[in-house]
N, C-alpha and C positions, 0 to 999 in steps of 0.2 A: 420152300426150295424144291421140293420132292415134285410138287403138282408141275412146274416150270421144265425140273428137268424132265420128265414124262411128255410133258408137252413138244422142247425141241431135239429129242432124242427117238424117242420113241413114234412120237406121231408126227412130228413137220420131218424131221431127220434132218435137222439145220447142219451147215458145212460149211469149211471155209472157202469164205466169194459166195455164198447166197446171200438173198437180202431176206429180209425177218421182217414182220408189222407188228408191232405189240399193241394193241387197243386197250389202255388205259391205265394209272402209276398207281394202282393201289395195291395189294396186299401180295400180288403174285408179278405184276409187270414189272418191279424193279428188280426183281429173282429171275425174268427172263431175260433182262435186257444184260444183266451180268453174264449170262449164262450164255445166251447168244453172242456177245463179244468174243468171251473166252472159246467159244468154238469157232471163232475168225468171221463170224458173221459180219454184214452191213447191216445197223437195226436204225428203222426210223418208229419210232413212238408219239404214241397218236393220245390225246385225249381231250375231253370237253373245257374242263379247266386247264387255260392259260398259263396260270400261276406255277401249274406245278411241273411245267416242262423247262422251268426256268431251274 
């Protein structure tokens, strides 16, 4: 949770009404995409597997 929020606080500086990319749902994308919501983000999440955007 810690690496995510460093990531959209710190270095992207996500806000609400920006949009957000997350490239991939494993160990840290589902701690950004939470985290990006709760800052009022638009987040589209991206990855190789199919399966796991369902």
């Amino acid at each position: 949770m810690t690496t995510a929020w460093h990531a959209m606080t710190d270095r992207a500086n996500a806000r609400a009404g920006d949009w957000v990319a997350i490239h991939g749902t494993g160990g840290i994308g589902p701690s950004a995409l939470l985290l990006a919501k709760m800052l009022g983000a638009q987040v589209v999440v991206v990855d190789i597997v199919e399966e796991k955007l369902t």
